[in-house]
Each structure stands twice: as structure tokens, then as C-alpha cells.
LOMI-229041 format. One record per residue (C-alpha): z, x, y; residue number from 1. Coordinates in Angstrom, 2 decimals. Each point is the difference from the previous one (the first is absolute). Layout:
<pts>
+---------+---------+---------+------+
:      zz :      xx :      yy : zagu :
+---------+---------+---------+------+
:       Z :       X :       Y :  NUM :
...
+---------+---------+---------+------+
</pts>
This chain:
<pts>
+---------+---------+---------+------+
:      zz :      xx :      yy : zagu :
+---------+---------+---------+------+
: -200.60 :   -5.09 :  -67.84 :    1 :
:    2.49 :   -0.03 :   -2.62 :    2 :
:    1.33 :    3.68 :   -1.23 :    3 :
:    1.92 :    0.98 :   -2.82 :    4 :
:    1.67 :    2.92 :   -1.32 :    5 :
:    1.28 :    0.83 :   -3.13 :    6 :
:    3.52 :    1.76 :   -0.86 :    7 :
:    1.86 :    1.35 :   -2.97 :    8 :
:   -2.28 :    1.61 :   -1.97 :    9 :
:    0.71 :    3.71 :   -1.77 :   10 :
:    0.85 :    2.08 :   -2.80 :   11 :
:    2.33 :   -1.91 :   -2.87 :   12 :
:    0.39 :    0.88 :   -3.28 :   13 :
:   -1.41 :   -1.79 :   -3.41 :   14 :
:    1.83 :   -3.04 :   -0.04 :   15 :
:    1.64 :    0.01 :    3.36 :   16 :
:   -0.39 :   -2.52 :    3.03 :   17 :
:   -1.05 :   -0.48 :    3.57 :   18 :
:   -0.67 :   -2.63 :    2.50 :   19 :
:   -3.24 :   -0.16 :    2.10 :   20 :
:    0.48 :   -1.70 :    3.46 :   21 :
:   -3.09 :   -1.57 :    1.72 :   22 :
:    0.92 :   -0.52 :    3.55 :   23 :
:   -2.45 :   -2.01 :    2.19 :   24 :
:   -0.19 :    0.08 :    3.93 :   25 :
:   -0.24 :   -3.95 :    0.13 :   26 :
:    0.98 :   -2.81 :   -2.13 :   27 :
:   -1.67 :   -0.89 :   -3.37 :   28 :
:    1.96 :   -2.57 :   -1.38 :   29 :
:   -3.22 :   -2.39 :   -0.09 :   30 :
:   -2.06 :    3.16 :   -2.03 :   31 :
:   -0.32 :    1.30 :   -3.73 :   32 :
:    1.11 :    3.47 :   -0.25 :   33 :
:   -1.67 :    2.16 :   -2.17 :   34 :
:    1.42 :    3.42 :   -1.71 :   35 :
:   -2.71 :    2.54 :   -1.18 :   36 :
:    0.05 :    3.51 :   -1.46 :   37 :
:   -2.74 :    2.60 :   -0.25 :   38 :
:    0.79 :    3.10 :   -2.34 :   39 :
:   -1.85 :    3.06 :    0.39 :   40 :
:   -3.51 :   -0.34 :   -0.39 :   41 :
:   -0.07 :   -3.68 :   -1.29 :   42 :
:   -0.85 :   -3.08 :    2.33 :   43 :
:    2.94 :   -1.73 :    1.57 :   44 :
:    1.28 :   -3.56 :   -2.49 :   45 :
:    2.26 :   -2.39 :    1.03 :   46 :
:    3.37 :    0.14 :   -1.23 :   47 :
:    1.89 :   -3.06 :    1.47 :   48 :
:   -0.53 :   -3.12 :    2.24 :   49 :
:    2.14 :   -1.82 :    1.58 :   50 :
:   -0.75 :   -3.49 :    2.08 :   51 :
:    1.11 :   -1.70 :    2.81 :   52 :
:    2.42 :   -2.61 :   -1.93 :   53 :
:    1.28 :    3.05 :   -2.13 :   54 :
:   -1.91 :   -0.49 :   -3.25 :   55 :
:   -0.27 :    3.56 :   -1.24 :   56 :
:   -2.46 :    1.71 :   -2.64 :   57 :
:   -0.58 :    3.74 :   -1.65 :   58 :
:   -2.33 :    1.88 :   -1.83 :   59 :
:    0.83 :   -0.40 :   -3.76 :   60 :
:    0.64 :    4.20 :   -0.15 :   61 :
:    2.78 :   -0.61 :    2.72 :   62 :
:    1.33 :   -3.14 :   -1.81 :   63 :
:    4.17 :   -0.51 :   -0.05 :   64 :
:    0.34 :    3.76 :    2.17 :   65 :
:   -1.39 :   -1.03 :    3.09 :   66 :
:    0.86 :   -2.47 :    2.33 :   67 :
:   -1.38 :   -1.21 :    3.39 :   68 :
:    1.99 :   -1.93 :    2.14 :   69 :
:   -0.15 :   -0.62 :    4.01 :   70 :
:    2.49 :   -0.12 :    2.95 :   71 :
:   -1.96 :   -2.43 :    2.53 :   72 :
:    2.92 :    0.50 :    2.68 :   73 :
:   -1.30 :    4.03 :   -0.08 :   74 :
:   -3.78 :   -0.36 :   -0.77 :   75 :
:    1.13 :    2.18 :   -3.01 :   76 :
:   -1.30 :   -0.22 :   -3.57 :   77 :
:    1.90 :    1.92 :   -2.78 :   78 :
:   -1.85 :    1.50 :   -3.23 :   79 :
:    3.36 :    0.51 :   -2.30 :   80 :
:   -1.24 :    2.38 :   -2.64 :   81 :
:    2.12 :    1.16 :   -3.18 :   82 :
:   -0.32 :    1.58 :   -2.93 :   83 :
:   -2.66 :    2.40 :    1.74 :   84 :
:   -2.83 :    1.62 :   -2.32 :   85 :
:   -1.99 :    2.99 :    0.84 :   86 :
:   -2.98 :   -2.55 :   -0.20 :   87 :
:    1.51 :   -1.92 :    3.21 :   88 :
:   -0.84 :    3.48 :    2.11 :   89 :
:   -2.18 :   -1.31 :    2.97 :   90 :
:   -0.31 :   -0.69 :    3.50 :   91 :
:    1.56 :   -3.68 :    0.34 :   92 :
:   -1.43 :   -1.64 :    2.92 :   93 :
:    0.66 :   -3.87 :    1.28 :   94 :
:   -2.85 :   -2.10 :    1.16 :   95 :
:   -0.81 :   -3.34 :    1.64 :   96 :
:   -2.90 :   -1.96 :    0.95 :   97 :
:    0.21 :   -1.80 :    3.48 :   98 :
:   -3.02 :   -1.51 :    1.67 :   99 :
:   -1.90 :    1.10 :   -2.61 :  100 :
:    0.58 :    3.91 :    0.81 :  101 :
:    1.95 :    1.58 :   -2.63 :  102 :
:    2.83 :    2.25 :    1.42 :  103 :
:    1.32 :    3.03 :   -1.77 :  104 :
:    3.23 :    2.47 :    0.85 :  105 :
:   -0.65 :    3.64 :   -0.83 :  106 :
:    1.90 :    0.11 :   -3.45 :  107 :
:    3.07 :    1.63 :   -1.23 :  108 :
:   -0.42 :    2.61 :   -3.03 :  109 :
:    2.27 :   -0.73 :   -3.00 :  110 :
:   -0.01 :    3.00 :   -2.23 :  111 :
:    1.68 :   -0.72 :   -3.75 :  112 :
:    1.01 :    3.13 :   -1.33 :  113 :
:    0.23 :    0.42 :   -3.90 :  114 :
+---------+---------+---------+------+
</pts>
């Protein structure tokens, strides 16, 4: 079973940046990637996909600050985010879906400060 765990999440400042890392314990290269978020006391949404051949997609309310992006050679997909809002304050977590079983990591908190 695949595993994942997220990195680079915590407190920033309105406006400022980080990078989440979503490191997986085999190879995905052939698998969409999803990113998700879940803010306190809401459901979890998407935020960004990314497929196997590299075509990417985000959530219109992340549109032209975030960026997902992968590193096949380290089982690693990247969530650039910039221009940070206290609105983008959630747990990010990275999913996949392999043999029909979804797999999820246990999140990293991002924390926008105003």
C-alpha cells in the first residue's frame, strides 16, 4: 500500500508563500495526484490535480497563486502557494486513488496570519 506524507505547511503571513511537499513511499508517475484542504469545521474541497502526463488544474479561488507540479524521480508532488490569504488557512492533505482505494497522508496545517 501506497503512503504519503505531507510537508511544509505552517504559519505565514497575509500575502506570503510556502511550498507543500507530498512524498510517496512508491512510485506514482502512472497516477493523478490530488491536493485537498479542509478548514476548520468545513468539509475537505479539492484544491489542485495533477495527472500522470503533467496536465495540471486548480480551484478557481486558488487560480494564478497556486501551483502543483510533480518530481516523478522522488514520488514528490509540490503545491507552490503565493500570495497567501487568511481564507487559504487549512489542513492541506494529498490524495490518490489506486486500485480503487483512495489513499490519504495525514495533512500539514497552513495557518495565514492577517
Amino acid at each position: 500500500q501506497v503512503q504519503l506524507v505531507e510537508s511544509g505547511g505552517g504559519l505565514v503571513q497575509v500575502g506570503g508563500s510556502l511550498r507543500l511537499s507530498c512524498a510517496a513511499s512508491e512510485s506514482i508517475r502512472f497516477n493523478t495526484i490530488y491536493w485537498y484542504r479542509q478548514a476548520p469545521g468545513k468539509q475537505r474541497d479539492l484544491v489542485a490535480t495533477i495527472t500522470s502526463g503533467g496536465s495540471t488544474a486548480v480551484v478557481d479561488s486558488v487560480k494564478g497563486r497556486f501551483t502543483i507540479s510533480r518530481d516523478n524521480a522522488k514520488n514528490t508532488v509540490y503545491l507552490q502557494m503565493n500570495s497567501l490569504k487568511p481564507e487559504d488557512t487549512a489542513v492541506y492533505y494529498c490524495n490518490l486513488v489506486q486500485n480503487f482505494k483512495a489513499y490519504w497522508g495525514n495533512g500539514t496545517p497552513v495557518t495565514v496570519s492577517s
